[in-house]
RODO-2510 file (C-alpha; in nm, 4 decimals, decimal comma):
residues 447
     n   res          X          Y          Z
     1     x     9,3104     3,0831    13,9572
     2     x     9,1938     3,3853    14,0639
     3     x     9,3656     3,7123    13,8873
     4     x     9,3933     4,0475    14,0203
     5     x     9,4658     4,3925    13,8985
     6     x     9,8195     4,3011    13,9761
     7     x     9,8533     4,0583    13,7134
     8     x     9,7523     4,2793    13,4264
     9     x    10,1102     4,3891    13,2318
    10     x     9,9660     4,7196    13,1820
    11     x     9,9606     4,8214    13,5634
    12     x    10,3155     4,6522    13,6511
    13     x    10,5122     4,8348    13,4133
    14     x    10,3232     5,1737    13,5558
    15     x    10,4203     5,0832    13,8963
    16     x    10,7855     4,9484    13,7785
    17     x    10,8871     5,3137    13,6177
    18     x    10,8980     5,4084    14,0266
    19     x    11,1032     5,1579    14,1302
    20     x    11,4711     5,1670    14,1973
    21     x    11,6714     4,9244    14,0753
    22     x    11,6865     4,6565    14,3855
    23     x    11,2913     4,7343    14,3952
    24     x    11,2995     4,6166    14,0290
    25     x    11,5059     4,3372    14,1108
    26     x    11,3174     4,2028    14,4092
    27     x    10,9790     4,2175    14,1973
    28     x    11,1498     3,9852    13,9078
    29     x    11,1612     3,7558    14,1634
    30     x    10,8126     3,7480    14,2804
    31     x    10,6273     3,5408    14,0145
    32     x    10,6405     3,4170    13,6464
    33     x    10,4231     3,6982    13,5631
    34     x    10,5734     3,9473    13,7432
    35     x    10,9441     3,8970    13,6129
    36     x    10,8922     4,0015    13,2560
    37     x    10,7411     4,3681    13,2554
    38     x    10,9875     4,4545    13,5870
    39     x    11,3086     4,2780    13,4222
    40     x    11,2155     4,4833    13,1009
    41     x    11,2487     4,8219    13,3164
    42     x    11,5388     4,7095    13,5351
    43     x    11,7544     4,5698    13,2161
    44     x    11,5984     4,8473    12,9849
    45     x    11,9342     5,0721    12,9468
    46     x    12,2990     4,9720    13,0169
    47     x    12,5516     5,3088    13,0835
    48     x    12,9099     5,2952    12,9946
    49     x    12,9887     5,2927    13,3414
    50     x    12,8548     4,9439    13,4474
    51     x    13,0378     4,7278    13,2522
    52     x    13,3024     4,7765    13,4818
    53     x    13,0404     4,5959    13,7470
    54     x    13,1109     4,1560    13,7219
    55     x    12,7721     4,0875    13,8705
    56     x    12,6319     4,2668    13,5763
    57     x    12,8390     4,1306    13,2831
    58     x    12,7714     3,7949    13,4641
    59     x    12,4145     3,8297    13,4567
    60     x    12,3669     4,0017    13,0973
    61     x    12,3313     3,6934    12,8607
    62     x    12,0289     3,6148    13,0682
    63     x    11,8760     3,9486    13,0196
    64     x    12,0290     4,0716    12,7213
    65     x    11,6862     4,0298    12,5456
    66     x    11,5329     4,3067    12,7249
    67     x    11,7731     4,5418    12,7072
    68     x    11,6985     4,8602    12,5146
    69     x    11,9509     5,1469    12,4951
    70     x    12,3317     4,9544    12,5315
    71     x    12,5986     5,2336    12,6188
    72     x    12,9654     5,1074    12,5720
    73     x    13,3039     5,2454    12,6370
    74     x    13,5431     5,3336    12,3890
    75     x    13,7330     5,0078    12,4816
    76     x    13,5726     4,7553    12,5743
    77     x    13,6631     4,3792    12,4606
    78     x    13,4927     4,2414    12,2158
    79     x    13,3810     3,9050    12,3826
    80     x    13,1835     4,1389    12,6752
    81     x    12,9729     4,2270    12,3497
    82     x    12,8755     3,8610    12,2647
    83     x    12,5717     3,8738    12,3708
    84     x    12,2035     3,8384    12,1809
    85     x    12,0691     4,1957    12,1880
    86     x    11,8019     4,1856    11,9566
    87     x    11,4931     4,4706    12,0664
    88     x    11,7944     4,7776    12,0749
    89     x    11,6022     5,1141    12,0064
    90     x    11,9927     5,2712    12,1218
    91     x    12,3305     5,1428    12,0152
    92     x    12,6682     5,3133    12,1627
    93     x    12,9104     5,1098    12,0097
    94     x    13,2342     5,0655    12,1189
    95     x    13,5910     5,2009    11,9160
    96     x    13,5237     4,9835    11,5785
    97     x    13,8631     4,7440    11,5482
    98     x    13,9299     4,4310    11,3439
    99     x    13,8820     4,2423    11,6525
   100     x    13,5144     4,3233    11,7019
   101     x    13,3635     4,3944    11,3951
   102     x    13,2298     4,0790    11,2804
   103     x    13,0513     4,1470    11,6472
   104     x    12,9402     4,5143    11,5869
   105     x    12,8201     4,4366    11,2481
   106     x    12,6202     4,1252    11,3658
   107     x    12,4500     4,2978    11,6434
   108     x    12,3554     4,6365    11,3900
   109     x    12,1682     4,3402    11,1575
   110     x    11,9629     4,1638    11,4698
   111     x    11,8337     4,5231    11,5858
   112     x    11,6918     4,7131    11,2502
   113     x    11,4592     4,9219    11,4569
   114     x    11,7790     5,1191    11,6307
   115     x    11,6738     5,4830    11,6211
   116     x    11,9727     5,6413    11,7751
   117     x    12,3376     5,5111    11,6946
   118     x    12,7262     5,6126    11,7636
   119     x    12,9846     5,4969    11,6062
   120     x    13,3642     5,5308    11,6485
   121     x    13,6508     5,4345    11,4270
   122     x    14,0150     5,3324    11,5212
   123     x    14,1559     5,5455    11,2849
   124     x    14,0633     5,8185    11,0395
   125     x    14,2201     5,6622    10,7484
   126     x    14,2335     5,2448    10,7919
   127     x    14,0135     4,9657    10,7527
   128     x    13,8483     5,0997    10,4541
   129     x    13,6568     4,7829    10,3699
   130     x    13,5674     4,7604    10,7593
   131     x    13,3898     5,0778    10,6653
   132     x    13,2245     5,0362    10,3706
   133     x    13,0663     4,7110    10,5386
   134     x    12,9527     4,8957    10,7986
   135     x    12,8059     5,1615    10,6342
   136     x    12,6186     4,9146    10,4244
   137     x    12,4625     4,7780    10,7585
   138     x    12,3638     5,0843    10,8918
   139     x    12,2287     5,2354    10,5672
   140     x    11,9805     4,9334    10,5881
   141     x    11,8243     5,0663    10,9039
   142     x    11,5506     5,2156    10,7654
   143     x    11,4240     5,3779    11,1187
   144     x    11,7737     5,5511    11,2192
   145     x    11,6967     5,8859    11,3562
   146     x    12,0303     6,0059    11,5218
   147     x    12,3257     5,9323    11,3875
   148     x    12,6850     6,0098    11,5429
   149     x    12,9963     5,9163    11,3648
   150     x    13,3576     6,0021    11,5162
   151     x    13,7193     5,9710    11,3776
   152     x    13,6559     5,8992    11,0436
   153     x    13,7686     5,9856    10,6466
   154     x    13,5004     5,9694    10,4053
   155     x    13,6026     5,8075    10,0884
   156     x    13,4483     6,0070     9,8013
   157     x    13,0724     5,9104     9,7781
   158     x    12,9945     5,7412    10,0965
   159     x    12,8661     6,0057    10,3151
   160     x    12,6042     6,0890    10,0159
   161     x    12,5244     5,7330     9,9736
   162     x    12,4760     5,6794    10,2986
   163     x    12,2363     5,9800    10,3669
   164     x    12,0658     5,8944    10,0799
   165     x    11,9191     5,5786    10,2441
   166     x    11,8521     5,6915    10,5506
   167     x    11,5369     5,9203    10,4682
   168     x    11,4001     5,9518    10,8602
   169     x    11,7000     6,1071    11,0226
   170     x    11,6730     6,3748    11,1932
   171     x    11,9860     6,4177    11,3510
   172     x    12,3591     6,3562    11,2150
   173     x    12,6922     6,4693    11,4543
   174     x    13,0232     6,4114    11,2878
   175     x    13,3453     6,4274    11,5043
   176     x    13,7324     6,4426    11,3994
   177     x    13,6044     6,3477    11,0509
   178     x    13,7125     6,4378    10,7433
   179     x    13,7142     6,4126    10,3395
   180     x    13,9699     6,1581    10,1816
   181     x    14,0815     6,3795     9,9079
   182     x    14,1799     6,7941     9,9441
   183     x    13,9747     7,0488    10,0407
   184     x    13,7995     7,2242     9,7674
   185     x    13,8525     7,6110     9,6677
   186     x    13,5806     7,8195     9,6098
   187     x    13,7249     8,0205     9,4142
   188     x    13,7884     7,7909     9,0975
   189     x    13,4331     7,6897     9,1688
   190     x    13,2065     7,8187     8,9501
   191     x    12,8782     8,0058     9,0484
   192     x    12,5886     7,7998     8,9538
   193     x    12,7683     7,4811     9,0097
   194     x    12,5380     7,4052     9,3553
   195     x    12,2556     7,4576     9,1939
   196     x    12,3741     7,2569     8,8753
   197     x    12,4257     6,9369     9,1161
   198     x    12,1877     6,6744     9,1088
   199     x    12,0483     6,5247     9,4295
   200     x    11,8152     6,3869     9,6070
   201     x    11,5550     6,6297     9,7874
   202     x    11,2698     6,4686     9,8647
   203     x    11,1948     6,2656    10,1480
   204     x    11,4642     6,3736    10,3734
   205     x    11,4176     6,4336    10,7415
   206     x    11,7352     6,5880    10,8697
   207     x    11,6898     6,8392    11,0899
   208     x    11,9838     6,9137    11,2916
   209     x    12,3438     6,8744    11,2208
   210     x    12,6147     6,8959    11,4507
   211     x    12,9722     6,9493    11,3109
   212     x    13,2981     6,8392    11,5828
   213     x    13,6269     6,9372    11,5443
   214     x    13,5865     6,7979    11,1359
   215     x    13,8372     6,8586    10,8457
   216     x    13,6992     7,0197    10,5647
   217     x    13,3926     7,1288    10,7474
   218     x    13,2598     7,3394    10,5256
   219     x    13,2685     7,0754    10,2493
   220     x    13,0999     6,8194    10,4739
   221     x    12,8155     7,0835    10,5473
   222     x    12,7354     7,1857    10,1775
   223     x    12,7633     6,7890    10,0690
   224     x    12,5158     6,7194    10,3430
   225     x    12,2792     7,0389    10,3016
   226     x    12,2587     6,9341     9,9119
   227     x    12,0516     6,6342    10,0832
   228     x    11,8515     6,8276    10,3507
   229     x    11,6570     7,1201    10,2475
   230     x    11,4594     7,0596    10,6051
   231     x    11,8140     7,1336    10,8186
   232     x    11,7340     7,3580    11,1158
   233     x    12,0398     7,3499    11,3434
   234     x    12,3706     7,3488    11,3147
   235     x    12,6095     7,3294    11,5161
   236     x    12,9604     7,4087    11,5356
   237     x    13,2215     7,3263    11,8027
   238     x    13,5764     7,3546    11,7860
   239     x    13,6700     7,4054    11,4169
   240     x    14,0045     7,5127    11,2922
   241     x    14,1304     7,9162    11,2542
   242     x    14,0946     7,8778    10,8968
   243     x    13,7203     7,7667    10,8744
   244     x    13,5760     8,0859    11,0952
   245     x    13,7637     8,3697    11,0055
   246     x    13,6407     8,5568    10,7801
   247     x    13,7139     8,5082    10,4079
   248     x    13,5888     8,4371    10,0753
   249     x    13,6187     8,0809    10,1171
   250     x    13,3952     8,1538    10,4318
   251     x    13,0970     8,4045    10,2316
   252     x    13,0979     8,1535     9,9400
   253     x    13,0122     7,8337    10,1727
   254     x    12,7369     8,0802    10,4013
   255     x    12,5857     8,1939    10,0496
   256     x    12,5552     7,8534     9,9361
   257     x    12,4240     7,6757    10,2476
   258     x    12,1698     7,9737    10,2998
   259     x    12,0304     7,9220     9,9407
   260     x    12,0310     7,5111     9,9975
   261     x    11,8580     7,5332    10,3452
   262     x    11,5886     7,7820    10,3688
   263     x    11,4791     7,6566    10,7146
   264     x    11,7957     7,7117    10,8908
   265     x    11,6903     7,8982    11,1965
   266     x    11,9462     7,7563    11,4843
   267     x    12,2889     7,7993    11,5356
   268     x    12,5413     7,7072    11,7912
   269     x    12,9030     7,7689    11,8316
   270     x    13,1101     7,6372    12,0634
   271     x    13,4687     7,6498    12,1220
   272     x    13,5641     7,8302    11,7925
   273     x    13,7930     8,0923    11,6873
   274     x    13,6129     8,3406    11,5149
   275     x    13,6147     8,7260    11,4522
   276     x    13,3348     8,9715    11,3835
   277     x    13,3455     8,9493    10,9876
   278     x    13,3147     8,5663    10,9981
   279     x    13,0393     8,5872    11,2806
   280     x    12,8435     8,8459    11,0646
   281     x    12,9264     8,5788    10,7470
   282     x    12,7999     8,3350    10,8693
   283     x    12,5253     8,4767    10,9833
   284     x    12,4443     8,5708    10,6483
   285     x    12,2898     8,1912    10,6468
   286     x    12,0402     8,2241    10,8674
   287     x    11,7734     8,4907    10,7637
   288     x    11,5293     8,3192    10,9826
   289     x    11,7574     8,2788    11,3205
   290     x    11,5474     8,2121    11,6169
   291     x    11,8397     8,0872    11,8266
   292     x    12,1334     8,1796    11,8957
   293     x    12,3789     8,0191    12,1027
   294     x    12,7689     8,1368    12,1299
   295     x    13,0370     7,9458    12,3724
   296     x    13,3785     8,0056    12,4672
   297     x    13,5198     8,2403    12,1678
   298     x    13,7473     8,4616    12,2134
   299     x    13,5169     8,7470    12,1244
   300     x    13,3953     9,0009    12,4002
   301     x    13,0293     8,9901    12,4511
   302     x    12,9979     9,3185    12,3033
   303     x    13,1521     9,2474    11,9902
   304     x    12,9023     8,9623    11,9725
   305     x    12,6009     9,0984    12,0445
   306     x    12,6879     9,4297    11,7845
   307     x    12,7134     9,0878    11,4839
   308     x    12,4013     8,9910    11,5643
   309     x    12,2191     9,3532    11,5847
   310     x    12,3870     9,4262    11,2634
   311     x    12,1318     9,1330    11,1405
   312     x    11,8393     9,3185    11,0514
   313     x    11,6571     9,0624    10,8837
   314     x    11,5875     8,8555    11,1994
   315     x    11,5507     9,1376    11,4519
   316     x    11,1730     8,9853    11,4127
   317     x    11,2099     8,6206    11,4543
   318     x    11,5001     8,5921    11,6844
   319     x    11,3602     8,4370    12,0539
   320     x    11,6748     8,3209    12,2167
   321     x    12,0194     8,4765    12,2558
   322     x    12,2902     8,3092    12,5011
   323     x    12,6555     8,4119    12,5182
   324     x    12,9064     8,2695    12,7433
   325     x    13,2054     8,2014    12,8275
   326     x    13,3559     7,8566    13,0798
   327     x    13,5592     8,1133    13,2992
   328     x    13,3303     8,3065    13,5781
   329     x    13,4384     8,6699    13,4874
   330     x    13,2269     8,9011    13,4423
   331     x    13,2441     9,1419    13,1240
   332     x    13,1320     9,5666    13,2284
   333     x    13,1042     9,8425    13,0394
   334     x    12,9562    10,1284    12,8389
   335     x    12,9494     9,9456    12,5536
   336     x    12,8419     9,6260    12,6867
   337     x    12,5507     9,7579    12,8395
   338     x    12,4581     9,9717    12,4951
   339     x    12,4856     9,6392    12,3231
   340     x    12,2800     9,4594    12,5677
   341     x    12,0066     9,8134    12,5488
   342     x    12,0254     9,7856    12,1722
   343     x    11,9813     9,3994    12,1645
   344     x    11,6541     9,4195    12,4168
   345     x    11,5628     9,7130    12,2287
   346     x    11,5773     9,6371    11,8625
   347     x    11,4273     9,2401    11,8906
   348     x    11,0314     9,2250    11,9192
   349     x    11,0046     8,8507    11,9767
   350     x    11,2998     8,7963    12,2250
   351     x    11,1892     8,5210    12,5086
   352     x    11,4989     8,4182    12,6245
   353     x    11,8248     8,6071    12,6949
   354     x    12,1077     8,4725    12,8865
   355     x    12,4413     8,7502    12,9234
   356     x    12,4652     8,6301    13,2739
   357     x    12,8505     8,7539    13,2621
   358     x    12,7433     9,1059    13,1053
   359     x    12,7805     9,3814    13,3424
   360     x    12,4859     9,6185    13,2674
   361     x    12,5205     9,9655    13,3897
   362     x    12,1875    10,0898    13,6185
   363     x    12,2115    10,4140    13,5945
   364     x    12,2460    10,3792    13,2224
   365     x    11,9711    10,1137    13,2081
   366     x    11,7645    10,4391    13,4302
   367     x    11,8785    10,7363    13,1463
   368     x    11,7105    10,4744    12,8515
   369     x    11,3908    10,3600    13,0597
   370     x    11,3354    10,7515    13,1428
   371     x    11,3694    10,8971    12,7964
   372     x    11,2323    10,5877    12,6344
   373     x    10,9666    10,4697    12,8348
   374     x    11,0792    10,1545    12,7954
   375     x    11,4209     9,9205    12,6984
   376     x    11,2173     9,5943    12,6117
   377     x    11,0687     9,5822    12,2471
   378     x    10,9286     9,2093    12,3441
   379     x    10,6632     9,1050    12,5763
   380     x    10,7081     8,7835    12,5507
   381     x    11,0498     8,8263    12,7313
   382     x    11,0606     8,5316    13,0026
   383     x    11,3763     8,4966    13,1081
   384     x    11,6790     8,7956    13,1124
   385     x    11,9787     8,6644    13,2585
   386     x    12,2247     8,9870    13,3481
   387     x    12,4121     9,1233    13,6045
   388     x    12,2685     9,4746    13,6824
   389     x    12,5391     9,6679    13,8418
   390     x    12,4765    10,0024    14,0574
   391     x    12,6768    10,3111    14,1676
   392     x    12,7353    10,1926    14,5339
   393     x    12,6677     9,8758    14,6879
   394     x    12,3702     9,9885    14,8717
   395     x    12,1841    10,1184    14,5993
   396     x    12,0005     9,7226    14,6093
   397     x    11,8462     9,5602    14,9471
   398     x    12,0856     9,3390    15,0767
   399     x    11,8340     9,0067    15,0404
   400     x    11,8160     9,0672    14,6593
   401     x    12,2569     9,1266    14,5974
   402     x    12,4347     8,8409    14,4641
   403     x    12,6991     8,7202    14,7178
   404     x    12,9573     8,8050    14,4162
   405     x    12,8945     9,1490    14,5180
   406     x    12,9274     9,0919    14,8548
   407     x    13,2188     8,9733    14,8314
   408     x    13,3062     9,2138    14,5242
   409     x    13,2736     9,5565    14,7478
   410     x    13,4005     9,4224    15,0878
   411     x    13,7224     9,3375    14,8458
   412     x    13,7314     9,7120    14,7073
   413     x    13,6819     9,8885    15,0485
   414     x    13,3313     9,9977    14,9674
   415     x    13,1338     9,8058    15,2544
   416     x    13,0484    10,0976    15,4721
   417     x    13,0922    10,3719    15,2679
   418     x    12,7194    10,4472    15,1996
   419     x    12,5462    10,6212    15,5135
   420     x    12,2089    10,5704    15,4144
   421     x    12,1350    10,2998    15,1502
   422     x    11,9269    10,4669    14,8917
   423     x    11,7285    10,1859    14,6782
   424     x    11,5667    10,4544    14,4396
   425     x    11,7844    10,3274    14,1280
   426     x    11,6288     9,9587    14,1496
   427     x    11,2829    10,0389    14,2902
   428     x    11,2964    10,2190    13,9259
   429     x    11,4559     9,9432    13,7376
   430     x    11,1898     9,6759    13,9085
   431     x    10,9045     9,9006    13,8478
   432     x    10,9967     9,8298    13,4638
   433     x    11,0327     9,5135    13,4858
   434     x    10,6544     9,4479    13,6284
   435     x    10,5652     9,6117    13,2818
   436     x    10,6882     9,2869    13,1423
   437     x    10,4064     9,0194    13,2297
   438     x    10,5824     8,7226    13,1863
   439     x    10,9595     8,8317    13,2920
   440     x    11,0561     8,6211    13,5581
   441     x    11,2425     8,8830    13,7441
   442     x    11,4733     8,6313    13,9738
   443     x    11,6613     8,5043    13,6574
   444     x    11,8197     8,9174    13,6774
   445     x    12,1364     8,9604    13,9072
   446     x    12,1872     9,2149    14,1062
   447     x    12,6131     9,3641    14,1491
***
């Protein structure tokens, strides 16, 4: 029989990552040869949104075998998950019950190579053995990379034992989870006693760390940084009042997890409430911040961005700086824009900045630029997101003004005010901003 280039798997599954699905589906059908590498693509990942699709669930135990990455909702029935998925590289399992864990548990030991797994638990404080089963399973999958666990009460021990196994991953996110027994206070703590603990250093791989509305999160972070010297990124989102304000509860866990991870350079908060003094605390743990990423906290901008200028000792590493908040409003004044002037200013490796919703003050910007020669201390700078704001609404071309503004000065009765536009403010502005090679200038709004 005479063989062609088409025949060779190689070339099939090169042409099948262009397909769309019924493409993919009309190829299985083609030949013996052909039905393999395309069904692998087509059946490759399952969402959470197509088991809601009967041709699908009807088709699955045929193809099960080549599926890769299995999504599932929170609740779905445990006989839709009796299936043989055995190559799984991605496992979102459904809410862990009574009902289908003899299923989870049996499709965790066919699929050792999972790299990426999620996890959620019926309740925060039942099924104890369910969970100590299940965390023997998983801490047996020796090539886990990204772990997510939600809704769940670690019994003393088990978080530690499980890390402990799991030496190549990378990435751990714990949501609504929580320690059995009472928080701990720092203050009958003694001193040395973190660096009196014994544990396991060596070998361990995790890099970022992502903490979700948890009780006890600060007791959860230290237990876990005692295991990962490498830890990078962290990453809080919606914590509690009493974990973010500031406090000596606060400056004793940020002392401790700066000295137990040295490479912490990331940090991301999302959805917290938090004041200056626990911002500047907790910044305290991160000598070497490169990132900086702060979401939805009822802090102004300003107040912000004066924490993190108060942090000398990364004013040169820092690269990226976003702040901002889910409603569109826009936050102007003086002392925003001498915040923003001191931030650009005062950081020599800055690439990225993104203040879209900080109202920068041209002629300010224009008094710096003419008595400094310049407002940026970084050349790299690529990207400045910020809303440049002038005296009248002419004082920018028309083709470069945001329609915000538009809409912004029709609103105050300033349309036709201005005789003769005069552009002499921007022209200025934009002639500093070609000092900065590779500043892409359209990523800058103009009010």
């Amino acid at each position: 029989m005479t063989r062609t280039i088409f025949d060779l798997p190689e070339i099939l599954l090169s042409i099948a990552i262009h397909l769309a699905p019924a493409d993919l589906a009309q190829a299985c059908c083609v030949s013996r040869g052909w039905f393999v590498p395309f069904a692998s693509k087509l059946w490759y990942s399952i969402q959470q949104d197509q088991w809601t699709d009967g041709n699908l669930l009807l088709a699955l135990p045929r193809y099960a075998v080549f599926v890769r990455e299995l999504r599932c909702p929170l609740y779905l029935p445990s006989n839709s998950l009796g299936h043989l998925f055995s190559q799984l590289t991605l496992f979102s399992a459904p809410r862990l019950i009574h009902d289908n864990q003899d299923t989870i548990t049996q499709i965790l030991k066919r699929n050792p190579n999972i790299q990426s797994l999620s996890l959620s638990f019926d309740s925060p404080r039942s099924y104890e053995r369910m969970i100590i089963d299940v965390f023997q399973t998983v801490s047996g999958m020796t090539k886990l990379k990204e772990l997510k666990l939600r809704e769940l009460v670690f019994a003393p021990g088990n978080l530690g034992s499980l890390l402990d196994q799991l030496l190549l991953l990378e990435s751990l996110t714990l949501e609504k989870c929580g320690h059995e027994y009472p928080a701990t206070n720092p203050e009958e703590i003694p001193e040395d006693t973190v660096s009196q603990l014994e544990h396991p250093r060596q070998g361990q791989q995790l890099r970022s760390l992502q903490m979700d509305g948890n009780l006890d999160c600060f007791e959860i972070i230290l237990e876990i940084a005692w295991r990962s010297p490498l830890l990078e990124r962290l990453v809080l989102v919606n914590m509690t009042t009493y974990d973010l304000m500031i406090s000596s509860r606060l400056a004793w866990y940020a002392r401790n997890l700066g000295s137990q991870c040295q490479h912490l350079d990331q940090l991301v908060i999302s959805g917290c409430e938090v004041n200056a003094g626990g911002l500047v605390c907790l910044l305290s743990a991160f000598p070497k911040l490169k990132k900086l990423q702060v979401m939805d906290v009822p802090m102004k901008h300003s107040h912000v961005l004066r924490s993190l200028i108060n942090h000398k000792r990364c004013r040169d590493i820092l690269e990226e700086v976003s702040i901002e908040k889910s409603e569109n409003h826009l936050e102007g004044s003086l002392s925003v824009t001498t915040s923003v002037l001191a931030l650009l200013a005062k950081f020599k490796k800055l690439r990225k900045v993104h203040l879209r919703q900080c109202r920068v003050l041209a002629p300010t910007v224009i008094f710096y630029q003419r008595r400094y020669g310049s407002i940026v201390a970084s050349k790299d700078l690529e990207v400045l997101e910020i809303t440049l704001t002038g005296p009248r609404k002419s004082w920018v071309p028309a083709e470069v003004q945001s329609m915000d503004a538009h809409t912004h000065w029709t609103s105050s009765g300033d349309a036709d005010v201005d005789e003769k536009p005069d552009h002499s403010i921007y022209h200025e502005i934009m002639e500093g901003v070609r000092r900065l090679p590779k500043l892409d200038s359209s990523t800058i709004r103009f009010f």
